[in-house]
C-alpha positions as CSV (number, residue, x, y, z in Angstrom):
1,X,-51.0,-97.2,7.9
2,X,-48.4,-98.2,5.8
3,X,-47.4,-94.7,5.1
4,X,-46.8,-94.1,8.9
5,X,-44.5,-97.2,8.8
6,X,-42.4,-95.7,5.8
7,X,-42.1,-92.0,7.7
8,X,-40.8,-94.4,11.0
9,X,-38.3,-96.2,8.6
10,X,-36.9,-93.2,6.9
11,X,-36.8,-91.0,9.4
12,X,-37.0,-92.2,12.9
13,X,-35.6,-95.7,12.9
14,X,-32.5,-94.6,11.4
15,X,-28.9,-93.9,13.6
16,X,-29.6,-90.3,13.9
17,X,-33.4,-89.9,13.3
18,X,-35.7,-88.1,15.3
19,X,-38.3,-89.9,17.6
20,X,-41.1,-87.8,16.9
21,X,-41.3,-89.6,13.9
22,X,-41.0,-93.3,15.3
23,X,-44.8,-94.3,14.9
24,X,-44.4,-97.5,12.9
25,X,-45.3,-98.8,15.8
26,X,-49.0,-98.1,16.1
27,X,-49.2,-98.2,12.2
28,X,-48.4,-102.0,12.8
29,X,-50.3,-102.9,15.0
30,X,-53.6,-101.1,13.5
31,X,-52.9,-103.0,10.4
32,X,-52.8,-106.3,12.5
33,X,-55.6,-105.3,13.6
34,X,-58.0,-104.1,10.4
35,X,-56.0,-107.6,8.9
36,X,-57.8,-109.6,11.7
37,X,-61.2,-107.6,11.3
38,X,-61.1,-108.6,7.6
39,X,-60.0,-112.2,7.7
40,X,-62.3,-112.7,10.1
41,X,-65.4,-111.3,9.0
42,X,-64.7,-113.1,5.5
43,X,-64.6,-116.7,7.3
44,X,-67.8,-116.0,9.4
45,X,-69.6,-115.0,6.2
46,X,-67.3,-118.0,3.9
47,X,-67.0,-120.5,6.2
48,X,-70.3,-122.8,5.6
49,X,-69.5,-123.1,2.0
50,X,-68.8,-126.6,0.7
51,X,-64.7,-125.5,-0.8
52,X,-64.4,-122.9,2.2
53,X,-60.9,-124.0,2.9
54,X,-59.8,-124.2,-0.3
55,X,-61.0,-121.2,-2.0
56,X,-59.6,-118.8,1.1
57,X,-56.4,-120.4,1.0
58,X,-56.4,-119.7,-2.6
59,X,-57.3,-116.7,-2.6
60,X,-55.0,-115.7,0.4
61,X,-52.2,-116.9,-1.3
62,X,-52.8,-115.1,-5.1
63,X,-53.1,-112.0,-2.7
64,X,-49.9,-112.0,-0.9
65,X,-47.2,-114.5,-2.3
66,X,-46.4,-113.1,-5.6
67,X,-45.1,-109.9,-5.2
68,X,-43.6,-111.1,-1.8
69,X,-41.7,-113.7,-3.5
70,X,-40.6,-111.9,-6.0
71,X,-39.4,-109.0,-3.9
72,X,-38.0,-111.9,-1.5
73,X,-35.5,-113.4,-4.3
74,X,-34.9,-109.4,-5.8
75,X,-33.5,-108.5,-2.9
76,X,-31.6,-111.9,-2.3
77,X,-30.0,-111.0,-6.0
78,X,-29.3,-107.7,-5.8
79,X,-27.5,-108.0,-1.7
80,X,-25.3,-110.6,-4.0
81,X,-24.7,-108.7,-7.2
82,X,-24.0,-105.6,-5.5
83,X,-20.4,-105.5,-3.6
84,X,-20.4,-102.6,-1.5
85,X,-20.4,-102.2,2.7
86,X,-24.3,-100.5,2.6
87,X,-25.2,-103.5,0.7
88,X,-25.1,-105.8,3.2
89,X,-26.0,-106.4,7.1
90,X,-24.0,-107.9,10.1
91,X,-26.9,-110.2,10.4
92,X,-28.8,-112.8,7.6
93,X,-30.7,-114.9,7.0
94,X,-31.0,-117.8,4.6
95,X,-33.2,-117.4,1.4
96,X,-35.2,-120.7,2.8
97,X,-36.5,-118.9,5.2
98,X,-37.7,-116.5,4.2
99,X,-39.3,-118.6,1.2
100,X,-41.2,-120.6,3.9
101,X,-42.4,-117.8,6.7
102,X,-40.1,-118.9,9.1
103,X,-37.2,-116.1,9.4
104,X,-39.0,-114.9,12.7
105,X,-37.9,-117.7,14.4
106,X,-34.4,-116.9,13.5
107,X,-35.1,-113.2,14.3
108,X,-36.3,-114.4,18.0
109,X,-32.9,-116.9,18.3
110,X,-30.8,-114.1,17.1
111,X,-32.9,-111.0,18.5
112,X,-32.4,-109.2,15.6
113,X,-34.1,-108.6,12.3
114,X,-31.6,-109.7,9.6
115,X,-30.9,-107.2,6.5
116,X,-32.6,-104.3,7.0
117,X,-33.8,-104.5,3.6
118,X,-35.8,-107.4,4.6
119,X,-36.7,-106.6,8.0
120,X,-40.4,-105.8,7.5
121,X,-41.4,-109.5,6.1
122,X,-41.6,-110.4,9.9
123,X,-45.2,-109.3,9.6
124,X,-45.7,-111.2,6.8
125,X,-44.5,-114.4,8.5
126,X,-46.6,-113.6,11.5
127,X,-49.8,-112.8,8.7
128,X,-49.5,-116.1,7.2
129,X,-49.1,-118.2,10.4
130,X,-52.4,-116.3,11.6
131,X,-54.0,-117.2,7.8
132,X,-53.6,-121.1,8.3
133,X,-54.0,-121.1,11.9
134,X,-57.6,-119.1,12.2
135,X,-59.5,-120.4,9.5
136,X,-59.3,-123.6,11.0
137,X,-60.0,-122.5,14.5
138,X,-63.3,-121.0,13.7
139,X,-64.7,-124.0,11.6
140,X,-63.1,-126.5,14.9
141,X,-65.3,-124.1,17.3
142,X,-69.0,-123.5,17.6
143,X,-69.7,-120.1,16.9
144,X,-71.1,-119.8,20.2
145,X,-67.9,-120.6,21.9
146,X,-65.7,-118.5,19.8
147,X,-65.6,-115.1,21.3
148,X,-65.0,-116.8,24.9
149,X,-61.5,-118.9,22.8
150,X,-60.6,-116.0,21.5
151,X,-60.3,-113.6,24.8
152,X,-58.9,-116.9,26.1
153,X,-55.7,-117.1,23.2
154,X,-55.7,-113.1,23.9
155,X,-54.9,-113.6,27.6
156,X,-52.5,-116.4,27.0
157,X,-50.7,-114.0,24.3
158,X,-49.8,-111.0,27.4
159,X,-49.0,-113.8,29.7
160,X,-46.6,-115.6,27.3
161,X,-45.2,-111.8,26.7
162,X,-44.6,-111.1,30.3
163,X,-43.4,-115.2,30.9
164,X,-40.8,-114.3,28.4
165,X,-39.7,-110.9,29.6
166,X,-39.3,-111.9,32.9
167,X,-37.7,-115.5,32.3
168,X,-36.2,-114.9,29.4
169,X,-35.1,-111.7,28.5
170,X,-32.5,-112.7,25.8
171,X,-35.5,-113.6,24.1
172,X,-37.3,-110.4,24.1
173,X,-37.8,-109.9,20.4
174,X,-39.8,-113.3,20.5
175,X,-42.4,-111.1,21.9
176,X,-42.5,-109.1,18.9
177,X,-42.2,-111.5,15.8
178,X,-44.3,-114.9,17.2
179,X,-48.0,-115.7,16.5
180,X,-48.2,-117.0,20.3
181,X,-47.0,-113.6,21.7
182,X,-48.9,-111.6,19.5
183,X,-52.3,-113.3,18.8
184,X,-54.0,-110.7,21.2
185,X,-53.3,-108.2,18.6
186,X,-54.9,-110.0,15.4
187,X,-57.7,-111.2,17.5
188,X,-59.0,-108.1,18.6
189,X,-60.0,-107.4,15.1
190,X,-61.3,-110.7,14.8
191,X,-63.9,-110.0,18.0
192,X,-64.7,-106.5,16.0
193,X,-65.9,-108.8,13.1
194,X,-67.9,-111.2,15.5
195,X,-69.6,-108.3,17.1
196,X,-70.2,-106.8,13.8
197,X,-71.7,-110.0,12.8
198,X,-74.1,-110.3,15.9
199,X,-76.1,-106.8,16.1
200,X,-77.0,-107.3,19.4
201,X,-73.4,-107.1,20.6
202,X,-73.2,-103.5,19.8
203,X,-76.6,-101.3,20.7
204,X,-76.9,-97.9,20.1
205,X,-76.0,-97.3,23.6
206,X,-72.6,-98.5,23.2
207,X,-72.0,-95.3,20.4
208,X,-70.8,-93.4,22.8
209,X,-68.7,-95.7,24.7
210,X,-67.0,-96.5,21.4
211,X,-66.4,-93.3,20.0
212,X,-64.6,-92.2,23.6
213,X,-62.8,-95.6,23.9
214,X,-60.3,-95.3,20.9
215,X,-58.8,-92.0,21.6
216,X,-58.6,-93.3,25.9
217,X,-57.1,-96.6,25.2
218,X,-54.4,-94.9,22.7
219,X,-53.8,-92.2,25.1
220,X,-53.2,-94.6,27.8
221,X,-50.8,-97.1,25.4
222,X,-48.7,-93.1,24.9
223,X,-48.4,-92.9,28.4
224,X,-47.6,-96.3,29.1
225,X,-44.9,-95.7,26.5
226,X,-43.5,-92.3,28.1
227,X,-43.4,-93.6,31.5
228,X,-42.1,-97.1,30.7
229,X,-40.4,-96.2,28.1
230,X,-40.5,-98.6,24.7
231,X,-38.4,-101.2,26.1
232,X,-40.1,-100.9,29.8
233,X,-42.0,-104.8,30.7
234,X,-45.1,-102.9,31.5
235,X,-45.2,-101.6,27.9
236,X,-43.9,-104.4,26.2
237,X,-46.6,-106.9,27.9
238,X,-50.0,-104.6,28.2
239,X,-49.0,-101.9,25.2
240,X,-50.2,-104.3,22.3
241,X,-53.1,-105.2,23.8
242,X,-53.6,-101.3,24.7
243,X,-53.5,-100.1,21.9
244,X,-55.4,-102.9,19.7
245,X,-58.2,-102.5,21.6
246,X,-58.0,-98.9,20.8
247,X,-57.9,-99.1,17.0
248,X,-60.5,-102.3,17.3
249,X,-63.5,-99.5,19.0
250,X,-62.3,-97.0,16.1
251,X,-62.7,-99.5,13.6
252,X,-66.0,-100.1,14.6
253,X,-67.0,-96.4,15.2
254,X,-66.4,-96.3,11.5
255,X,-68.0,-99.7,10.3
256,X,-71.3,-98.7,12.1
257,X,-71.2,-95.5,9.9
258,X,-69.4,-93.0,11.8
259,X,-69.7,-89.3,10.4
260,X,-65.8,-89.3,10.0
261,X,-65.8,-92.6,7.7
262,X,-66.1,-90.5,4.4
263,X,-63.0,-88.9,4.8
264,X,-61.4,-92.4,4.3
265,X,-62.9,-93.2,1.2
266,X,-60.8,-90.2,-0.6
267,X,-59.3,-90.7,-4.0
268,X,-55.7,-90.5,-2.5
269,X,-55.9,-92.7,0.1
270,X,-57.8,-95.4,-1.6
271,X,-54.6,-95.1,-4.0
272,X,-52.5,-95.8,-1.0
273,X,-54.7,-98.2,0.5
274,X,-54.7,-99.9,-2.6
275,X,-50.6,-99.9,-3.3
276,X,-49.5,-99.9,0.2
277,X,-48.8,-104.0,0.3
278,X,-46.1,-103.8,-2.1
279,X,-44.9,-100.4,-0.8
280,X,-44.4,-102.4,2.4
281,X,-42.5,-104.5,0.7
282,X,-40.3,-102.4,-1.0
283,X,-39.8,-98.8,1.2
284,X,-36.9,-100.8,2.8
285,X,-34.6,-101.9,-0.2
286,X,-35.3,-98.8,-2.3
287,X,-34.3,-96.5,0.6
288,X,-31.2,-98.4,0.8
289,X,-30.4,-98.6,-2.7
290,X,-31.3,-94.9,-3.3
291,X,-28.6,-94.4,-0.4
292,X,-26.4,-96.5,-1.3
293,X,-26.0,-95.7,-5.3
294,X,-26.1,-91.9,-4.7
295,X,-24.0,-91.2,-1.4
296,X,-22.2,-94.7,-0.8
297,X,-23.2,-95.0,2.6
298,X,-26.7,-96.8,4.4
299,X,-29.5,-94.7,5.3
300,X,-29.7,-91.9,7.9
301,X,-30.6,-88.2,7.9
302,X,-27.6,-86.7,9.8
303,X,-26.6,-84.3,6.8
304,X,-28.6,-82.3,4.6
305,X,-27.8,-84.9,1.2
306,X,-29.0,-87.6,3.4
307,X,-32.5,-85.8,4.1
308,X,-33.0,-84.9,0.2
309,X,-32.1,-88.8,-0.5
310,X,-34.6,-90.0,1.9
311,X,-37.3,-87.7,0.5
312,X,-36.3,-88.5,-2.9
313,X,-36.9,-91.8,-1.7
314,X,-40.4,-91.4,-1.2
315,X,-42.3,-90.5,-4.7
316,X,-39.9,-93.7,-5.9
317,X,-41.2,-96.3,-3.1
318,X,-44.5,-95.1,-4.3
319,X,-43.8,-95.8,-7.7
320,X,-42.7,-99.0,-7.8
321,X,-45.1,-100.1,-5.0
322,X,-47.9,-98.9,-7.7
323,X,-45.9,-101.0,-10.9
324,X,-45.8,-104.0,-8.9
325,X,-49.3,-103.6,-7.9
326,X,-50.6,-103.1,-11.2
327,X,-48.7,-105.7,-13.3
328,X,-48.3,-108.3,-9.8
329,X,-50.9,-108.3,-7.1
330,X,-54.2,-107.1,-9.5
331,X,-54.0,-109.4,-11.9
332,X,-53.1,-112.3,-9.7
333,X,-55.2,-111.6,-7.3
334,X,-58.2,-111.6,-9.9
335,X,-57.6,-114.8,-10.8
336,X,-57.7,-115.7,-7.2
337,X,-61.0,-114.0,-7.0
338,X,-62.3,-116.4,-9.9
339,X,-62.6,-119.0,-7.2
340,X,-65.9,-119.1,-6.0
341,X,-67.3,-120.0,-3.1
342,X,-69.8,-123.0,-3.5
343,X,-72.8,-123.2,-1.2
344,X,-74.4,-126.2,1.0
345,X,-77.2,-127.4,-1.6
346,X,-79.4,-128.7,1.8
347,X,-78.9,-125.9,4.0
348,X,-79.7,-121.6,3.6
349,X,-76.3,-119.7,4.2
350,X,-77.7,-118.4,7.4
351,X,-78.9,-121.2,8.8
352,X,-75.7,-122.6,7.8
353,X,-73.7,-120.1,9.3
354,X,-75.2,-120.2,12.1
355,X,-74.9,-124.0,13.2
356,X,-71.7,-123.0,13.2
């Protein structure tokens, strides 16, 4: 996913890119959704254990603060070391924000994203809002309850889309960047996991309807996106939820062992599955600095130089991606790991989990 997000930034979302390759869209929203599948089949295992709350916030945070932070104040020291026009944006934001998950609220006041360089954290703001806010949903309702919350926080997320859109337009990217307006997205996954977890839920005569629903709903969010057009209400308030219902029924096609699973389990993109968090992070400010140092100007692919910079660019995101993952992320993150879970002495796990 990540590496459809890089091909969008390099070479669509640029001033003279082409819009074939503008698919970070989708890419974003799959990995909200596979992020919500995964969070929430971890709490509905997790959450009868005795230090539940602790040990996922723990872990959470050993798995996504330190190589966010650090890229967070790099690129903070480097937009005020370096001097030059295709250093900086028209737009900022200050460090704090950033530092505390709360630069989408001054990307919804400001409908823009900041420096480009750190335009993609938006997702990470949204991620950790959806890490503290879930965990504690799930242990507040019975498990019985919980699918019925969750379709109900989904339906309140594409009304408080189209509320916005159509009463307040100058706050249109606050559809894009806010927990509220995008909770149907992260919760789809999050309704995979809980039919996962209940093998009732999904039969073997719902194979079928599975397998045909992912390429439908997709092919329906790509018309409502021709027709509407990207910026169209219609698209805008039912694309999201579209589409993540699309990915959700693929997920699952390949959770319950789908014949095409294997082929995501190659060497190669295990690597990138593996580096892709900190390639995230970084695509941005090494495309502009690769830019920037060699032709003096921001990114685009208008001229030939500018195409061989921006490919040049990609073998080096991957590279420092994998650096920071290696001497970062994996040995944080397995000290994060070292924090077990501890369970109920009285009760069995499943009879635990399922008083829940």
């Amino acid at each position: 996913m990540t590496i459809f997000v890089v091909i969008s930034h390099y070479f669509g979302e640029v001033p003279r890119g082409l819009s074939v390759f503008m698919v970070g869209w989708l890419a974003v929203d799959m990995f909200f959704v596979l992020s919500g599948y995964l969070v929430g089949k971890l709490i509905l295992d997790k959450s009868h254990t005795r230090n539940f709350l602790t040990v996922f916030y723990v872990r959470r945070a050993c798995r996504t603060l330190p190589i966010y932070m650090l890229c967070v104040l790099a690129i903070f020291g480097l937009v005020s070391l370096v001097d030059r026009p295709w250093a900086h944006a028209d737009t900022t934001f200050p460090l704090w924000s950033y530092l505390t998950f709360s630069q989408n609220v001054f990307m919804a006041a400001r409908n823009d994203v900041g420096h480009e360089w750190l335009g993609p954290t938006w997702t990470m703001g949204l991620e950790e809002h959806f890490y503290l806010a879930l965990p504690l949903l799930c242990l507040l309702v019975p498990r019985r309850r919980l699918a019925a919350v969750l379709c109900i926080i989904m339906l309140a997320a594409v009304c408080a889309r189209a509320g916005i859109l159509l009463l307040a337009p100058d706050w249109r990217m606050a559809t894009l960047v806010f927990l509220p307006t995008r909770a149907d997205v992260l919760i789809c996954g999050v309704l995979g996991a809980l039919a996962i977890a209940s093998p009732r839920t999904l039969g073997a005569r719902l194979e079928l309807p599975l397998r045909l629903a992912a390429p439908l709903l997709l092919l329906v969010t790509c018309l409502l996106k021709l027709m509407d057009s990207e910026q169209g209400i219609v698209f805008q308030v039912f694309g999201p939820l579209a589409v993540s219902l699309g990915c959700t029924a693929f997920l699952l096609t390949l959770v319950r062992g789908a014949p095409e699973a294997i082929r995501f389990r190659s060497p190669i993109l295990c690597f990138f599955g593996t580096t892709s968090y900190a390639v995230y992070l970084t695509h941005m400010p090494v495309l502009g600095l690769m830019h920037g140092l060699i032709l003096g100007t921001k990114p685009d692919v208008g001229t030939a130089a500018q195409w061989g910079v921006t490919v040049a660019a990609l073998p080096v995101c991957v590279a420092v991606g994998w650096l920071l993952t290696r001497l970062v992320e994996a040995p944080i993150s397995a000290y994060g790991r070292k924090w077990s879970w501890h369970e109920p002495a009285s009760a069995h796990p499943r009879t635990a989990v399922s008083a829940i």
